[in-house]
VMD Tcl script that draws the C-alpha trace (Angstrom):
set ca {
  {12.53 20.80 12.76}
  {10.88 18.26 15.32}
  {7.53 19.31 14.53}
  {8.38 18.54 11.09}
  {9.73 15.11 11.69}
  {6.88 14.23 13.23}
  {4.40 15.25 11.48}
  {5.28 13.19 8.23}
  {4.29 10.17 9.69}
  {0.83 11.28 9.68}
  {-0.47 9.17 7.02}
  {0.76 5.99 8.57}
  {-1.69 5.61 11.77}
  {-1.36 2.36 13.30}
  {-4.49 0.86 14.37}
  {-6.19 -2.36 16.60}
  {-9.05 -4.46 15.98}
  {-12.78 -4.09 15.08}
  {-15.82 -5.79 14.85}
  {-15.68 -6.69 10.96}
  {-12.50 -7.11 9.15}
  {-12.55 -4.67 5.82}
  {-9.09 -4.61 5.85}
  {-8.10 -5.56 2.10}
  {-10.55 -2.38 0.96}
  {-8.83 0.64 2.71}
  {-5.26 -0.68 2.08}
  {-6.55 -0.69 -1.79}
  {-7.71 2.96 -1.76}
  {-4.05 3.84 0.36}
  {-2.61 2.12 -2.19}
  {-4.02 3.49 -5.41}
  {-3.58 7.00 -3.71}
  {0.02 5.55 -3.52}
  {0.37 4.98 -7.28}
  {-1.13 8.50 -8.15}
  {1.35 10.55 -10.16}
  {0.88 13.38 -6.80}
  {-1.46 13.86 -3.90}
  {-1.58 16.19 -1.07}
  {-2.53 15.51 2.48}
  {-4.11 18.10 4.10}
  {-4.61 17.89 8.39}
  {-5.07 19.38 11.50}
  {-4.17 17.83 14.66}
  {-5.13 18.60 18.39}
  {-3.73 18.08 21.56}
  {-2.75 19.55 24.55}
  {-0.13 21.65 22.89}
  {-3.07 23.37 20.60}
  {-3.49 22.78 17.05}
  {-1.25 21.91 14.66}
  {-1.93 22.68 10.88}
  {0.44 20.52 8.41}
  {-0.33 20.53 4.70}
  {2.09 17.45 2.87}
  {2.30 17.77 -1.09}
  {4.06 14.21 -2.58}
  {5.51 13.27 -5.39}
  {6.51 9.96 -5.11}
  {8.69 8.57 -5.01}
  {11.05 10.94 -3.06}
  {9.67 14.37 -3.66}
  {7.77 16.23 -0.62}
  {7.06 19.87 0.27}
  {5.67 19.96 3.94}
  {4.18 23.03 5.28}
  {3.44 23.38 9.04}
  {1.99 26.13 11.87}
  {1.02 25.93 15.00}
  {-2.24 27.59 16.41}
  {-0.09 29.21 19.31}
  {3.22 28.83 20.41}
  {5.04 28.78 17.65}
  {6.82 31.36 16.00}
  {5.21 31.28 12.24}
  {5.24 28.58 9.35}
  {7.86 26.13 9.47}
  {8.74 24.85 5.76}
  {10.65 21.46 4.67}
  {11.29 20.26 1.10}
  {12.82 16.85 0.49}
  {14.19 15.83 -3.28}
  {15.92 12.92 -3.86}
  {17.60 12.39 -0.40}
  {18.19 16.00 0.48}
  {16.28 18.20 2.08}
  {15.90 22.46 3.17}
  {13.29 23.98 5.73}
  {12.71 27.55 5.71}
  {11.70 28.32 9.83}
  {9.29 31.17 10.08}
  {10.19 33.14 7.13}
  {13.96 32.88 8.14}
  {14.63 31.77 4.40}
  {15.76 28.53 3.21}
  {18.80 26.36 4.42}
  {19.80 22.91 3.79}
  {19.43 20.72 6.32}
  {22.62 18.22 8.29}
  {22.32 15.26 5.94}
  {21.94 12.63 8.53}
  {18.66 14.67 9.10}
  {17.48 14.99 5.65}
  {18.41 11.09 5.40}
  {16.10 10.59 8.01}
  {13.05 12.13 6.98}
  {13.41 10.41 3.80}
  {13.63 7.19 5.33}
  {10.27 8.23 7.43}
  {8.62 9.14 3.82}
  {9.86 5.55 2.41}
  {7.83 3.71 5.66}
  {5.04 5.62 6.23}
  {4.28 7.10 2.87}
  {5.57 5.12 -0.35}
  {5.62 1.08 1.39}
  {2.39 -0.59 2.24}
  {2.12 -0.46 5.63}
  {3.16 -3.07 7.73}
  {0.70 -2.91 10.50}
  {-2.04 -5.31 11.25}
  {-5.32 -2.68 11.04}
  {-8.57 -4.51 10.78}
  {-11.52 -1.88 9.98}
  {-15.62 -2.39 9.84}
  {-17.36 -1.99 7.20}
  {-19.59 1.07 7.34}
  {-21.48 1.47 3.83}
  {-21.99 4.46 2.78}
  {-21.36 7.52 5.06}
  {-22.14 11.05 4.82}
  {-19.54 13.78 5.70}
  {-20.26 17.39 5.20}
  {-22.84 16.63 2.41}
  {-21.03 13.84 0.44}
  {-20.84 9.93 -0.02}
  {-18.27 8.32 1.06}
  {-17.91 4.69 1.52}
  {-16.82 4.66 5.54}
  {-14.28 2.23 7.63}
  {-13.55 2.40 11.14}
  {-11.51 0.77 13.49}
  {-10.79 1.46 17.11}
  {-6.99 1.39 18.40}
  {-5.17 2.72 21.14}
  {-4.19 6.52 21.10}
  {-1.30 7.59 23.58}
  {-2.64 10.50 25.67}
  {-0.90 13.71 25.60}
  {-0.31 14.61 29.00}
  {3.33 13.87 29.21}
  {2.57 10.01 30.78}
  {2.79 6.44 28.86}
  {-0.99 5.88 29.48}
  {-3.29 5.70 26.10}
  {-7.06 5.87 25.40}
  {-9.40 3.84 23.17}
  {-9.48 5.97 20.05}
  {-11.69 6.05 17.04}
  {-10.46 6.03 13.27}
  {-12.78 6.65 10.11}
  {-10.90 6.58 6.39}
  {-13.91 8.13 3.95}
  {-12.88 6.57 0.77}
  {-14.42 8.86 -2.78}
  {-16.94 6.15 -4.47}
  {-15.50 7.73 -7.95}
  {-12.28 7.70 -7.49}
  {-11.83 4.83 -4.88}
  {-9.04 6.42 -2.99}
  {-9.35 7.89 0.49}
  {-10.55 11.28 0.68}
  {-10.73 12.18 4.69}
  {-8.97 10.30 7.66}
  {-10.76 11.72 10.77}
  {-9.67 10.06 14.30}
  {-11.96 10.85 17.66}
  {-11.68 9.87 21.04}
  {-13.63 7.46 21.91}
  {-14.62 9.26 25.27}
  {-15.39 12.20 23.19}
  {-16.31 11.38 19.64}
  {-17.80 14.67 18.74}
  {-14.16 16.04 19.20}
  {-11.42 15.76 16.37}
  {-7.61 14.86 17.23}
  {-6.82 13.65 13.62}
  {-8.37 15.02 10.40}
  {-6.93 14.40 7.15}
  {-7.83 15.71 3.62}
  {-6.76 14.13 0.91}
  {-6.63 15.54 -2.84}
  {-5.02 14.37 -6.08}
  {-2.93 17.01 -7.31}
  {-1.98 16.52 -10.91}
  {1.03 18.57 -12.68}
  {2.43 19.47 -9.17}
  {5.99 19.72 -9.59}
  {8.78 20.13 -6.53}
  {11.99 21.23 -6.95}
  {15.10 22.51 -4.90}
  {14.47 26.02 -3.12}
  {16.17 28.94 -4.53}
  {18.82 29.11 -1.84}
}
mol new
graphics top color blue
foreach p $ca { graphics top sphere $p radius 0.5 }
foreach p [lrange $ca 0 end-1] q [lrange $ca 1 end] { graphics top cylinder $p $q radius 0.2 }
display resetview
C-alpha cells in the first residue's frame, strides 16, 4: 500500500524559481484539466529502486482508480480504488479488500491537496514557446527546483521540470522532469489524457 500512497501525489510536484515567471499559464491548463468531467495520468518514474509504472484514472471530485507495478522487485500490479471516502486495493492479483479507514481517509485527503485544490506552492516557470515532443506542438514551461536524491541521504540535486501544454485543448498533456546533471535521462514522465464517460465504481468484493 506505500507505493500507492505515494504515488498519488504525483501530479502535485513542487517546484523553485526560473528565469521568466509563466506562472499564471500552467496553473490555467492544471486547472482546466481540473474542471474536466475525467482525466487520466499516465507516468513512469525512476530511481534507484527501478522503475515504477503508475497509471491514475480521476473522477473528480472523489473518484480514483490507481494502478501500479514495479519494473523489478515487486510482486505484480498493486490496485487501489477510492469512492467517496472509502477505498479497496487488490495486491498482485490477491483480489480486492477494503482498506482500514483511517487509511482510505488518508489517501483521500492526499487526492483533495494534490489533485482537486490549486496548488499551494510558489512554482515560477519560463516561458518556452512552442516545443516539439515526439513529433507534436506543445506550448513548453520549465522551471528548475530541487529534487531529493534517492540514495537513502537528505541531500537533493538541481532538477529540471517541463509541463507540455496541447495548443487545442490548453490543458497539459506531458510533465517530464530530468536531472539537471543528466537531462537526457527521465525521473518523472507524465501523460495526461481526457477520458470522457469513464465511470468508477466499488469493486465487486
Amino acid at each position: 500500500m506505500r507505493n500507492i500512497a505515494l504515488a498519488i501525489s504525483a501530479l502535485a510536484l513542487t517546484s523553485a524559481s526560473a528565469a521568466a515567471d509563466c506562472s499564471s499559464e500552467v496553473n490555467d491548463a492544471f486547472a482546466k484539466l481540473r474542471k474536466s468531467a475525467a482525466f487520466r495520468m499516465e507516468t513512469k518514474i525512476a530511481n534507484s529502486a527501478g522503475t515504477l509504472t503508475m497509471s491514475n484514472d480521476y473522477v473528480l471530485p472523489n473518484r480514483m482508480h490507481q494502478s501500479v507495478t514495479m519494473e523489478t522487485g515487486a510482486p505484480g500490479k498493486m490496485e487501489m480504488i477510492l469512492v467517496d471516502g472509502k477505498a479497496w486495493s487488490n495486491q498482485a492479483n490477491a483480489g480486492w479488500a477494503e482498506v482500514p479507514a483511517d487509511f482510505a481517509t488518508k489517501i483521500a485527503q492526499q487526492m483533495k491537496e494534490t489533485v482537486v485544490d490549486a496548488p499551494k506552492d510558489e512554482s515560477k516557470y519560463e516561458c518556452l514557446g512552442d516545443v516539439t515532443l515526439d513529433g507534436k506542438t506543445y506550448t513548453g514551461y520549465r522551471t528548475v527546483r530541487d529534487q531529493q536524491k534517492t540514495d537513502g541521504t537528505n541531500a537533493t540535486e538541481k532538477a529540471i521540470q517541463t509541463v507540455y501544454v496541447d495548443k487545442d485543448l490548453g490543458i497539459p498533456a506531458r510533465n517530464i522532469v530530468t536531472l539537471e546533471k543528466a537531462p537526457d535521462k527521465r525521473i518523472f514522465d507524465g501523460t495526461f489524457s481526457l477520458q470522457e464517460g469513464l465511470k468508477i465504481e466499488p469493486p465487486k468484493l
